[in-house]
N, CA, C and O of each residue as an XYZ file, in Angstrom:
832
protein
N     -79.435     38.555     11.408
C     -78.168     38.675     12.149
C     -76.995     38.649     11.177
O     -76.928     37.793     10.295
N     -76.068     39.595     11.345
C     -75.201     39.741     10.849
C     -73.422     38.845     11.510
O     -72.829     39.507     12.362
N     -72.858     37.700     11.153
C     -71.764     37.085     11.682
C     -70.410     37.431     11.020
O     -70.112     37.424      9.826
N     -69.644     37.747     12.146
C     -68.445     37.749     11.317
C     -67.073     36.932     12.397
O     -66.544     37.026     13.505
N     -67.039     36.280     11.356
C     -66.198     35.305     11.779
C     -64.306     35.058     12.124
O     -63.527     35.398     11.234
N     -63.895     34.617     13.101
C     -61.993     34.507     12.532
C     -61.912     33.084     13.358
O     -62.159     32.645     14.481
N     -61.568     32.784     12.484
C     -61.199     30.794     12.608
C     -59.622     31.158     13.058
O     -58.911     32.025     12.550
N     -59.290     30.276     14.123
C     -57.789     29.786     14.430
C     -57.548     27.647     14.230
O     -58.358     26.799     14.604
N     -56.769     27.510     13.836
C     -56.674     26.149     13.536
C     -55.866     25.703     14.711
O     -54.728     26.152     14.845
N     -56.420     24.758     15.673
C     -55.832     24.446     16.892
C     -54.950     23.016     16.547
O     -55.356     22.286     15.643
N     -54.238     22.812     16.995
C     -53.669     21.014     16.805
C     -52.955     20.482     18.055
O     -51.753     20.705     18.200
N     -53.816     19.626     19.167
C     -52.941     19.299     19.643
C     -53.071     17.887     20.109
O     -53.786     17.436     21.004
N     -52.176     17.244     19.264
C     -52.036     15.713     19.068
C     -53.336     14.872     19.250
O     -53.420     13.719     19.673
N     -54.331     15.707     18.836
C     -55.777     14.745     18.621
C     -55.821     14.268     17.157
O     -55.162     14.626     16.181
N     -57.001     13.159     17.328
C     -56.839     12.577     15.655
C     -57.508     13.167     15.403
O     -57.889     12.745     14.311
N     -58.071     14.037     15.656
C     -59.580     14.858     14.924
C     -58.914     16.558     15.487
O     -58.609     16.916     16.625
N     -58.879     17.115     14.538
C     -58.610     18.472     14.827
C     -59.800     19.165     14.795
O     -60.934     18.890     14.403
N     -59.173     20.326     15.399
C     -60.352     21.732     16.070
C     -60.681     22.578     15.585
O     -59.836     23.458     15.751
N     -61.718     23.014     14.843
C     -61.348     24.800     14.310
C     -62.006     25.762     15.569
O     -63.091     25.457     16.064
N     -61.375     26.734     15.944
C     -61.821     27.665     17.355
C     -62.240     28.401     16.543
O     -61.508     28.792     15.633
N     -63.834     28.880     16.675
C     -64.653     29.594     16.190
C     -64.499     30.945     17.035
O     -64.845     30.777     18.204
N     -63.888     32.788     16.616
C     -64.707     33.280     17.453
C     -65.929     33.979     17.217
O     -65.443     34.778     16.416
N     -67.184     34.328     17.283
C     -67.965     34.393     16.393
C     -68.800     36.260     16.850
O     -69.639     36.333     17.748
N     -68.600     36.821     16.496
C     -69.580     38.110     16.494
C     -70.998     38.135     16.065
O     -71.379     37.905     14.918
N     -71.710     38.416     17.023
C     -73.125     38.399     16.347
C     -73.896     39.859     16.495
O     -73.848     40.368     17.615
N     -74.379     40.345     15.781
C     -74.879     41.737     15.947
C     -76.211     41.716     16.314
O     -76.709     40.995     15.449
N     -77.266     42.126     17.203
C     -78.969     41.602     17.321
C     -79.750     43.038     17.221
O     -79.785     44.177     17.686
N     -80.056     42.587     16.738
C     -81.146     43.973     16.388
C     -80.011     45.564     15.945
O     -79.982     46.697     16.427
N     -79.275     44.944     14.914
C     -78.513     46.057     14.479
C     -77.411     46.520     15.053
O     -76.415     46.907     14.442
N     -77.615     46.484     16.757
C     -76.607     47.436     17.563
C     -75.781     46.595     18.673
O     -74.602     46.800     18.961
N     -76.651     45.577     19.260
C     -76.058     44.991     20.416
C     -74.990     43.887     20.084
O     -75.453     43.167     19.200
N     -73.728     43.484     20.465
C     -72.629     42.806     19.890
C     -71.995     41.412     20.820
O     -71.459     41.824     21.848
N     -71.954     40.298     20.725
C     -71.943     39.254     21.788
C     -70.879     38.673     20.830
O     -70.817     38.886     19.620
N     -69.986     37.841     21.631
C     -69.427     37.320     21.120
C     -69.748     35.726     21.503
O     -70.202     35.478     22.620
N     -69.579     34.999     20.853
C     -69.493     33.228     21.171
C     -68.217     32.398     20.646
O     -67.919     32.192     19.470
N     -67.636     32.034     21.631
C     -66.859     30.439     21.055
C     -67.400     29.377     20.630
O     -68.372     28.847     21.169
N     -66.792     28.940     19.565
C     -67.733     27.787     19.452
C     -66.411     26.947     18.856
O     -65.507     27.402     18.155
N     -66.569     25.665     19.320
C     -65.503     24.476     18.989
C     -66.442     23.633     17.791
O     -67.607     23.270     17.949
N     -65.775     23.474     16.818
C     -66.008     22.593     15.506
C     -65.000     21.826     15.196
O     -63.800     22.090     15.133
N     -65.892     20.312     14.903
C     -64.778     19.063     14.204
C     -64.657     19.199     13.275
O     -65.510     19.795     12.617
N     -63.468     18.687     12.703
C     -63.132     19.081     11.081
C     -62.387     17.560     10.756
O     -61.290     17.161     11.146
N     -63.334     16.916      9.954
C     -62.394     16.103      9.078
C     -61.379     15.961      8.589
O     -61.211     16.864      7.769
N     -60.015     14.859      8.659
C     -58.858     15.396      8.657
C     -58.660     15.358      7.121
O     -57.521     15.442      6.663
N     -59.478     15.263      6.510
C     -59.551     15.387      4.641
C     -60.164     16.443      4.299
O     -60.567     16.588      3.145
N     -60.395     17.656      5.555
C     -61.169     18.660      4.461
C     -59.910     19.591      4.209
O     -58.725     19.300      4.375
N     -60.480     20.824      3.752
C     -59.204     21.458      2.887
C     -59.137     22.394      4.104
O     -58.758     23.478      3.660
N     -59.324     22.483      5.404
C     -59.007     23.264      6.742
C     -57.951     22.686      7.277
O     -56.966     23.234      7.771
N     -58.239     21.284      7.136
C     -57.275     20.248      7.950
C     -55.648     20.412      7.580
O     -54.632     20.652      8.233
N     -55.985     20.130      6.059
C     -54.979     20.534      5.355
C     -53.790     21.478      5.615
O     -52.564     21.363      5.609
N     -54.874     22.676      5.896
C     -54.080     23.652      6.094
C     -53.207     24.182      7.451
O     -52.703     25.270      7.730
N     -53.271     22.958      8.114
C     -52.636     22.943      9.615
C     -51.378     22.146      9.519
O     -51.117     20.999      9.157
N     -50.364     23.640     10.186
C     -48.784     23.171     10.138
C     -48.179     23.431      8.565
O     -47.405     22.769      7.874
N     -48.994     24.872      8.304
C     -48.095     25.300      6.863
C     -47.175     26.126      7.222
O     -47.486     26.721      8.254
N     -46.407     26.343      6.898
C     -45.098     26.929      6.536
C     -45.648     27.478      5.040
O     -46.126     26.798      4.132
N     -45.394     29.128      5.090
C     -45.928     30.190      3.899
C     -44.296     30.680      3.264
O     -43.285     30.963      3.908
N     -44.467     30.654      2.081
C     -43.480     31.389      2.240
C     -42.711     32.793      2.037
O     -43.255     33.841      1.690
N     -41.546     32.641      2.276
C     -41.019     33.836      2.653
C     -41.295     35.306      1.831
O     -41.539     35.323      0.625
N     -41.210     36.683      2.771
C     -41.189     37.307      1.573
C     -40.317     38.282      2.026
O     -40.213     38.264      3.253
N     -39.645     39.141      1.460
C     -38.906     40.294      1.429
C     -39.119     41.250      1.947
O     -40.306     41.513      1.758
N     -38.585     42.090      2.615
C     -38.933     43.155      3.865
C     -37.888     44.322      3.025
O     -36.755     44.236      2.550
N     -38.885     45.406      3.118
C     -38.346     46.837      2.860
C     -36.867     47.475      3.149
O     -36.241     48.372      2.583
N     -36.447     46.277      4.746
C     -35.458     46.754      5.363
C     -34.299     46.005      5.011
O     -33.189     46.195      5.509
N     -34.635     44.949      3.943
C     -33.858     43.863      3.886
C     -34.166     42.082      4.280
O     -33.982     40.977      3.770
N     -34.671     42.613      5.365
C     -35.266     41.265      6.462
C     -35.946     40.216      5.445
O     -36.096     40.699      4.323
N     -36.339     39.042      5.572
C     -37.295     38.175      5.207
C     -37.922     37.639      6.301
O     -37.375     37.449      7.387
N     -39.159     37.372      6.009
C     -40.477     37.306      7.057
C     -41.601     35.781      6.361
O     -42.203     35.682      5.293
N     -41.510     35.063      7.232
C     -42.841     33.677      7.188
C     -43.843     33.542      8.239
O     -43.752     33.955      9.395
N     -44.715     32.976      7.750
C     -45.424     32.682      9.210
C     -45.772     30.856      8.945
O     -45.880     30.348      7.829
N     -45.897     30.131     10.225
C     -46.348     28.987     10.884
C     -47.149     28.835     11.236
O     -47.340     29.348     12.338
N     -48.315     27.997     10.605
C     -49.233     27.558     11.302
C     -49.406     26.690     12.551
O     -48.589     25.774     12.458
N     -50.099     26.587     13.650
C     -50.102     25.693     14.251
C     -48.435     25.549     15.118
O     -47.653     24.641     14.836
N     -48.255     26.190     15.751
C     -46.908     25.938     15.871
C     -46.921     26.582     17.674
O     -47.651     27.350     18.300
N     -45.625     25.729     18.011
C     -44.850     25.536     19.218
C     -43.370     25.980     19.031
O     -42.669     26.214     18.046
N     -43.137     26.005     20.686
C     -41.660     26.141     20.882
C     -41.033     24.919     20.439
O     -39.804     24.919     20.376
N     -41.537     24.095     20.187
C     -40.995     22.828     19.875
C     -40.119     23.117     18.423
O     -39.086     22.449     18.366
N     -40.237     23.531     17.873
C     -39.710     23.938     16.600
C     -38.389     24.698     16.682
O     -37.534     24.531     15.813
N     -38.189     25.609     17.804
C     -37.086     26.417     18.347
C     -35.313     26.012     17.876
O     -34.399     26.782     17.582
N     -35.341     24.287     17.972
C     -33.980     23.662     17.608
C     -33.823     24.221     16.003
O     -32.777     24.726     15.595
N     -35.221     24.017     15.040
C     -35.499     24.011     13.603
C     -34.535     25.674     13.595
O     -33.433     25.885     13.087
N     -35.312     26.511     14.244
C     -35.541     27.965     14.108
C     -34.032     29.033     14.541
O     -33.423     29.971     14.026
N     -33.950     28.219     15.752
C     -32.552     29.335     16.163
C     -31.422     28.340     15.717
O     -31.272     27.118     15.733
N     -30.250     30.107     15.062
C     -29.005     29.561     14.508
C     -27.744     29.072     15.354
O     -26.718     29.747     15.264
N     -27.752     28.206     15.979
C     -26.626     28.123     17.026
C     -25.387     29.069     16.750
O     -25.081     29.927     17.578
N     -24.703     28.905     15.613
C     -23.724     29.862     15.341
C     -23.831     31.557     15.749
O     -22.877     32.296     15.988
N     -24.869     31.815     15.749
C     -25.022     33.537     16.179
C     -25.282     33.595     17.895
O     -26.314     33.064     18.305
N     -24.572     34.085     18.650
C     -24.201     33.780     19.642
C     -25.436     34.358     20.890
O     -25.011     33.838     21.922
N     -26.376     34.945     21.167
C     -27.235     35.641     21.796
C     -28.796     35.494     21.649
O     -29.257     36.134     20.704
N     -29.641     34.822     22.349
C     -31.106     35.106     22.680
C     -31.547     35.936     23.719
O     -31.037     36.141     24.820
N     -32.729     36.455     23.130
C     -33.224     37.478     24.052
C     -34.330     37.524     24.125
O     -35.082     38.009     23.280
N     -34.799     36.748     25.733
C     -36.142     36.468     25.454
C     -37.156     37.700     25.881
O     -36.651     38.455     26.712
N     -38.219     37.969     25.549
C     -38.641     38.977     25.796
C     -39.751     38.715     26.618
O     -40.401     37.669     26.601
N     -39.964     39.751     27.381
C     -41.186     39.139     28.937
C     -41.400     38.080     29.436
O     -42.351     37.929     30.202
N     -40.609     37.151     29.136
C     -40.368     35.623     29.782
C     -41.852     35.617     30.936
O     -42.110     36.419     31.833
N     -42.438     34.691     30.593
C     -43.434     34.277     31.994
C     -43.136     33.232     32.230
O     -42.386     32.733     31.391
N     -43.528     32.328     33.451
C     -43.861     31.467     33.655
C     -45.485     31.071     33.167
O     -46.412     31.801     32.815
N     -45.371     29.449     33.328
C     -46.682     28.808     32.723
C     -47.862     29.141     33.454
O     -48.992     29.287     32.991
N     -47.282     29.309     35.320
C     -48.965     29.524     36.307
C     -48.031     30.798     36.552
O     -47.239     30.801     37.495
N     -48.140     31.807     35.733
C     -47.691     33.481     36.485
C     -49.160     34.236     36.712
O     -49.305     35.445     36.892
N     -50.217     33.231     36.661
C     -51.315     34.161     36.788
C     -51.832     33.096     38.022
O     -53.022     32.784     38.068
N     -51.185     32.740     38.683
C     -51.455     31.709     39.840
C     -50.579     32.754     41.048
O     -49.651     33.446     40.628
N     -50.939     32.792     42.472
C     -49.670     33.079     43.187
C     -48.955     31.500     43.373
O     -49.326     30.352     43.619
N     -48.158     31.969     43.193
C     -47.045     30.481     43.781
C     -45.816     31.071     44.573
O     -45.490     32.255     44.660
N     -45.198     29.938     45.144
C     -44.182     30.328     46.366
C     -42.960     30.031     45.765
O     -42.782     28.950     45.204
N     -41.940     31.056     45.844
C     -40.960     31.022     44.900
C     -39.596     32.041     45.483
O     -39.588     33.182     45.944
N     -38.720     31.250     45.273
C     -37.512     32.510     46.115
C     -36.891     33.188     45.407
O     -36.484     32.584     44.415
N     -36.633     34.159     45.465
C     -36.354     35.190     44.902
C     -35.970     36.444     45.098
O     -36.528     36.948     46.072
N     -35.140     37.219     44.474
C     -34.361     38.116     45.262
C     -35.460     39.651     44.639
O     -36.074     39.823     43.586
N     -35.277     40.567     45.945
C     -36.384     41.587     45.836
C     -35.253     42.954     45.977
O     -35.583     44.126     46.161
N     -34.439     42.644     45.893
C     -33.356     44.098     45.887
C     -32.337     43.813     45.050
O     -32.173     42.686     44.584
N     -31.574     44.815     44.795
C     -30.330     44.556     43.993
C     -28.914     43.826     45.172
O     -27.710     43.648     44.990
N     -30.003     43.528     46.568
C     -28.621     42.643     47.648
C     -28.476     41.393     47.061
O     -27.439     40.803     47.364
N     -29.106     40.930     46.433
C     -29.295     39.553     45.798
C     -29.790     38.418     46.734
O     -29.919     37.227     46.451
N     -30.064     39.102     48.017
C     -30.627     38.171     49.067
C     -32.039     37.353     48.387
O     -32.995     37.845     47.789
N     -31.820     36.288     48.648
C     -33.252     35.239     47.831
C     -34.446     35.426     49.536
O     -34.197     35.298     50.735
N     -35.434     35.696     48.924
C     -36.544     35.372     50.148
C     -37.581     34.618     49.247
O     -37.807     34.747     48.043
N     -38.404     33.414     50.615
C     -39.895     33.104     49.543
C     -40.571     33.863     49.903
O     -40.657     34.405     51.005
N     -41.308     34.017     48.702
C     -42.352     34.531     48.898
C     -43.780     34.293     47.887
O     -43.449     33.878     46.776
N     -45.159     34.458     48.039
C     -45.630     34.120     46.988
C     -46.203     35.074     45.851
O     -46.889     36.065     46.105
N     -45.917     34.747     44.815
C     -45.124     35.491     43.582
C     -46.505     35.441     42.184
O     -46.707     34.249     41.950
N     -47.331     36.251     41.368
C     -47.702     36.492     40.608
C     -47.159     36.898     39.927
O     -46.101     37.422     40.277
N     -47.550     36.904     38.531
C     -47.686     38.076     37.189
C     -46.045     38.303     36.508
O     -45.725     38.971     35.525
N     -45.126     37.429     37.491
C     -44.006     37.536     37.047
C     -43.785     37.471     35.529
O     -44.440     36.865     34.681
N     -42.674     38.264     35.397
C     -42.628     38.301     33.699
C     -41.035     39.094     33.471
O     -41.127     39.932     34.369
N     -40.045     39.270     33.012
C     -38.380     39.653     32.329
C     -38.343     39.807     31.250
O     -39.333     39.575     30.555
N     -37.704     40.054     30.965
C     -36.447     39.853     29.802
C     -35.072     39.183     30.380
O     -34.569     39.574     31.433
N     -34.545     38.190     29.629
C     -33.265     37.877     29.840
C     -32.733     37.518     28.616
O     -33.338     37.253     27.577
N     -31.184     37.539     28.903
C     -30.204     37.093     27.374
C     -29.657     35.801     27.741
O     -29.508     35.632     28.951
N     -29.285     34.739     26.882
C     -28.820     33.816     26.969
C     -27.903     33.255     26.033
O     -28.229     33.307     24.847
N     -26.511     32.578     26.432
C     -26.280     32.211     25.007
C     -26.965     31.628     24.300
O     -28.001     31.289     24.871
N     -26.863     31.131     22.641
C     -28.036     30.673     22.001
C     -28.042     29.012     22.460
O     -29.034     28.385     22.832
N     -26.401     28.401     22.302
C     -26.504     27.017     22.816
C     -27.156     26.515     24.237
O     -27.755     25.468     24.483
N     -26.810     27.696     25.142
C     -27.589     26.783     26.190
C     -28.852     27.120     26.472
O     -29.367     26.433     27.354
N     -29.671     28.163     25.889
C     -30.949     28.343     25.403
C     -31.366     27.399     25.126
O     -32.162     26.862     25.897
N     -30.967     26.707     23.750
C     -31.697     25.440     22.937
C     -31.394     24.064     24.176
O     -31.963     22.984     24.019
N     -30.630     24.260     25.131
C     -30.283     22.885     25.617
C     -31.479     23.354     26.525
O     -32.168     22.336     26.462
N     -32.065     24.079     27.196
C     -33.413     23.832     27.910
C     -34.805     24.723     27.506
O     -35.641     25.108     28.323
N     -34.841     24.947     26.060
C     -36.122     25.187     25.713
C     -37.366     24.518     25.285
O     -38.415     24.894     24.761
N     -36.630     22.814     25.905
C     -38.055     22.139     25.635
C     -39.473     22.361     27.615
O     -40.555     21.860     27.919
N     -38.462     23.398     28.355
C     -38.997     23.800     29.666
C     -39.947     25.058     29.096
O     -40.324     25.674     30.093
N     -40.415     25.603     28.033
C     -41.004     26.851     27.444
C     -41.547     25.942     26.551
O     -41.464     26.572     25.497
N     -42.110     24.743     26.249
C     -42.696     23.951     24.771
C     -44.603     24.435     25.002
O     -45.469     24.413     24.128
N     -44.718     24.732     26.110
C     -46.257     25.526     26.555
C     -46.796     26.801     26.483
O     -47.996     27.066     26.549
N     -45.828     27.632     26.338
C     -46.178     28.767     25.895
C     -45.905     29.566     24.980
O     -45.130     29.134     24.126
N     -46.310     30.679     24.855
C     -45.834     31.529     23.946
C     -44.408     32.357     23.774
O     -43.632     32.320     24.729
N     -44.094     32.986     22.773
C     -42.747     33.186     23.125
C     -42.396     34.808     21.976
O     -42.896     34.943     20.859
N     -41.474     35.815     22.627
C     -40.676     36.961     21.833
C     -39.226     36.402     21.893
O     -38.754     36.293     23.024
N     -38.528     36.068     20.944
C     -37.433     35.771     20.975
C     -36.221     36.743     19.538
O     -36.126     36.710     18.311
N     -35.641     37.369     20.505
C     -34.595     38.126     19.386
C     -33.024     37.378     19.651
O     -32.339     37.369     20.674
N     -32.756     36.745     18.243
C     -31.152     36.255     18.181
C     -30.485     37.440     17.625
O     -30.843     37.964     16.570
N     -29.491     37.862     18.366
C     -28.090     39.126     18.287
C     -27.222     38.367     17.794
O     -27.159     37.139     17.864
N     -26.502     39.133     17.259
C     -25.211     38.782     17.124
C     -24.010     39.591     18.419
O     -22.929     39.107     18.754
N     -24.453     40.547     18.801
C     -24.069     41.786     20.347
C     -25.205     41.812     21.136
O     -26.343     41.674     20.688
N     -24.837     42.042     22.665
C     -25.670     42.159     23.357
C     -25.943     43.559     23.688
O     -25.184     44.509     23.883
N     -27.848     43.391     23.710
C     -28.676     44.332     23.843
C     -27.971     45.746     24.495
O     -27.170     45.704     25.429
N     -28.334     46.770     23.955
C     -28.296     48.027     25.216
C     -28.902     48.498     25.819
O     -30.027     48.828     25.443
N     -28.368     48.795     27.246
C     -29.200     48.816     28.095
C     -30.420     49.607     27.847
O     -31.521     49.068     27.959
N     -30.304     50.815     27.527
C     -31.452     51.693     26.827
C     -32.742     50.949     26.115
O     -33.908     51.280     26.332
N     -32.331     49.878     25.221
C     -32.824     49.329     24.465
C     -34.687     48.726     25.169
O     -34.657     47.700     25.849
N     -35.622     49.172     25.023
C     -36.959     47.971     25.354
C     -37.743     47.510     24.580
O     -38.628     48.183     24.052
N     -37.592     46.511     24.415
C     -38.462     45.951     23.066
C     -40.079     46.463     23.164
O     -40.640     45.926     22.209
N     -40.890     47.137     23.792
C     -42.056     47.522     24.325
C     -41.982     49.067     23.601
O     -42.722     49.526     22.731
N     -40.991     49.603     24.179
C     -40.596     50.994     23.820
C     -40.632     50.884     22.348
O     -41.239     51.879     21.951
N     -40.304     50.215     21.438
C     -40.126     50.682     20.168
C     -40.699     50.595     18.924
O     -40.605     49.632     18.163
N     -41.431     51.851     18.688
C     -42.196     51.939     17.677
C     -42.693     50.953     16.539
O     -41.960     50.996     15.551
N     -43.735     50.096     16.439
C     -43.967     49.105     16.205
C     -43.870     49.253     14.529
O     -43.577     48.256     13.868
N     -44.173     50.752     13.771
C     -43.548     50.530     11.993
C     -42.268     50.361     12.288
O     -41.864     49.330     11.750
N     -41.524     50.848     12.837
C     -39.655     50.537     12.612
C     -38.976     49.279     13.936
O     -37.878     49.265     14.492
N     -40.168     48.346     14.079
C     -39.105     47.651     15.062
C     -37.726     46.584     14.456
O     -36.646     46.308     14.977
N     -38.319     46.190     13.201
C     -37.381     45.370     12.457
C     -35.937     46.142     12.263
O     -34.933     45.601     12.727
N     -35.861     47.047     11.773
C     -35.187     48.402     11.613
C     -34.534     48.493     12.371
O     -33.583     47.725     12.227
N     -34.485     49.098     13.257
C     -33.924     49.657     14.987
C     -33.324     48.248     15.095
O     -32.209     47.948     14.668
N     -34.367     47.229     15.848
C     -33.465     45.979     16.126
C     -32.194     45.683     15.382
O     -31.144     45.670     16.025
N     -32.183     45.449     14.113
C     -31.568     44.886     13.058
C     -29.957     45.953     13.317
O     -28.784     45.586     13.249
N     -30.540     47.350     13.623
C     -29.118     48.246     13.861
C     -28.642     48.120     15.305
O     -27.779     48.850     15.791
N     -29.270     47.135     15.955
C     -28.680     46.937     17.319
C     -28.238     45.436     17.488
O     -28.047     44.857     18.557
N     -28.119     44.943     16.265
C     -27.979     43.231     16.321
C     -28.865     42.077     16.222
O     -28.598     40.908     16.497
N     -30.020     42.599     15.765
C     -30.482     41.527     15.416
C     -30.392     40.636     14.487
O     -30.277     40.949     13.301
N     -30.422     39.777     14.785
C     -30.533     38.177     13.478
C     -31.510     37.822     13.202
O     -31.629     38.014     11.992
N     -33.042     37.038     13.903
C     -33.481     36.936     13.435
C     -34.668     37.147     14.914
O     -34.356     37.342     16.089
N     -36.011     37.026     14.327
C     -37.212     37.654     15.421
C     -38.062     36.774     15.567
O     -38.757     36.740     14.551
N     -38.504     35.741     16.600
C     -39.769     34.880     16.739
C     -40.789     35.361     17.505
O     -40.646     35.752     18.663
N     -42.130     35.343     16.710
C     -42.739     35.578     17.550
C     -43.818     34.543     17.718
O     -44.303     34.265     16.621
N     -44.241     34.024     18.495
C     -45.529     32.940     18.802
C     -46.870     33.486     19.905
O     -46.567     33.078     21.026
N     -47.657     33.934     19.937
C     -48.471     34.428     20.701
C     -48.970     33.453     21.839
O     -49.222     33.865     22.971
N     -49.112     31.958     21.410
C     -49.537     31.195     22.661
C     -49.577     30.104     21.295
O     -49.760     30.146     20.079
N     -49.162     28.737     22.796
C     -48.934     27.700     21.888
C     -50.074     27.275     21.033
O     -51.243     27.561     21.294
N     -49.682     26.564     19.974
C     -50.342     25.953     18.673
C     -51.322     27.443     18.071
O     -52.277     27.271     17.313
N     -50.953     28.679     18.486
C     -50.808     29.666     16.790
C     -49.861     29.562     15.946
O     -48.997     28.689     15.869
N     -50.068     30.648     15.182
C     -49.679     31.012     14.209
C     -48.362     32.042     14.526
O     -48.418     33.122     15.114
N     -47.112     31.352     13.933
C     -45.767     31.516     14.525
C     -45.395     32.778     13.482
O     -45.862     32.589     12.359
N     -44.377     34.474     13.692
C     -44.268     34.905     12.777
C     -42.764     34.776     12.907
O     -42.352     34.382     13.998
N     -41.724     35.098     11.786
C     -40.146     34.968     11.915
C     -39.861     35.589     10.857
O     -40.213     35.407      9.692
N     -38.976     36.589     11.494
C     -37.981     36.932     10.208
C     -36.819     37.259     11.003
O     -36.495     37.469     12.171
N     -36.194     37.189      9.473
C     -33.896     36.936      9.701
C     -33.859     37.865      8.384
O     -34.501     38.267      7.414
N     -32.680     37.904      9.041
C     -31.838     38.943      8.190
C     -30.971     38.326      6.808
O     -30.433     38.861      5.839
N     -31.155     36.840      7.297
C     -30.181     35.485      6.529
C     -31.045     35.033      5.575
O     -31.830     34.194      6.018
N     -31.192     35.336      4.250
C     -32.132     34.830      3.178
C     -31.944     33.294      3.364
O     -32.954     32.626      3.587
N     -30.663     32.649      3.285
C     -30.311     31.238      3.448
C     -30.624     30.587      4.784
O     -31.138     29.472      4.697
N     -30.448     30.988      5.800
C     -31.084     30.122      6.927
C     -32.392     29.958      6.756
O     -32.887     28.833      6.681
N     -33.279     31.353      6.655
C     -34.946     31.434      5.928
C     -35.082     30.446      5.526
O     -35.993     29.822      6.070
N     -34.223     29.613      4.242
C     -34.346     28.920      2.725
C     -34.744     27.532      3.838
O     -35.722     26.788      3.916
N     -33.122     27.667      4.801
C     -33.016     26.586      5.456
C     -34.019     26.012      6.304
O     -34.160     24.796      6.434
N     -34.805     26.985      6.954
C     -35.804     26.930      7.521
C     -36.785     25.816      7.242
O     -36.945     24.672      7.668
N     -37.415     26.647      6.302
C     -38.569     26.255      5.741
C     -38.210     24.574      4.673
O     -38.829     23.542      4.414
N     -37.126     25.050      4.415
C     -37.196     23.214      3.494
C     -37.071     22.136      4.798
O     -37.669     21.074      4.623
N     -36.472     22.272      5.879
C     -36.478     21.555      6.986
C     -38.010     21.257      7.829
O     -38.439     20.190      8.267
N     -38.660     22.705      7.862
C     -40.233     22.172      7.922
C     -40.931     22.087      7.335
O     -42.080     22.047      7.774
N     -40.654     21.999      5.894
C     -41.719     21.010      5.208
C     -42.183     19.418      5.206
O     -43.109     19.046      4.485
């Protein structure tokens, strides 16, 4: 049997951390299964270690600088966004049970009339200033997150989905961007880049 492996380093406030195995197995050459498998890891081996690094930065073609986070949450968000640059933009916003129906009021026309009703799969975009963003983003510390800081707000044209994934840094950056978070689901691996070599700097000496 042939295995091929991709380890994610999980952390969440246990004294014994996780490595999430996902594991490919090939059987008789052709047939392909996958398995999870959960493994303890000593908090002295050199895996352990490596949970909650901060890499650092490197230089982007376009200008930008780019890190990634291990192990990481919205919790970090105060560290990450610049209060001074005035605009967040969160991108597909979910809720935590959007794969639950739940009963929720809400307006279904542009009358703005609120009705309940019960509500799946919900998901937006919205802009916010950046200060009162940070005053309730410990309500998002569970999930994952797209977050673009502007310095101008978005145009309408603009969809972060729509745009060509070699030039999104690019495009954004000529429509106001500052800086780009991305987190796939809590306790991965966080990616960020800014346009600000010095906040970057600032960044990262703050989470070390």
């Amino acid at each position: 049997w042939g295995a091929e492996l991709n380890a994610q380093a999980i952390c969440r406030g246990k004294k014994t951390p996780q490595q999430i195995t996902r594991t490919k197995i090939r059987i008789n050459g052709s047939t392909t299964k996958h398995v999870g498998l959960i493994i303890r890891i000593s908090l002295s081996s050199p895996l352990a270690k490596k949970m909650n690094t901060i890499y650092e930065y490197r230089e982007n073609e376009d200008g930008s600088f780019t890190f990634m986070i291990d192990c990481c949450s919205n919790d970090i968000l105060e560290t990450i966004l610049n209060p001074d640059i005035p605009y967040v933009w969160s991108v597909n916003h979910f809720f935590e049970d959007s794969y639950d129906w739940v009963k929720r009021k809400i307006a279904l026309s542009k009358s703005g009339e609120q009705h309940e009703v019960l509500v799946r799969g919900m998901a937006f975009d919205f802009i916010m200033e950046t200060k009162k963003y940070l005053s309730i983003a410990s309500e998002f510390s569970k999930q994952g997150n797209i977050l673009i800081q502007t310095t101008k707000l978005i145009p309408q044209s603009l969809e972060y989905k729509g745009i060509p994934k070699d030039n999104r840094t690019k495009i954004l950056i000529q429509n106001g961007m500052y800086l780009e978070f991305f987190l796939p689901h809590e306790n991965e691996t966080a990616s960020c880049t800014c346009i600000d070599k010095n906040h970057v700097e600032r960044i990262i000496e703050a989470l070390k």
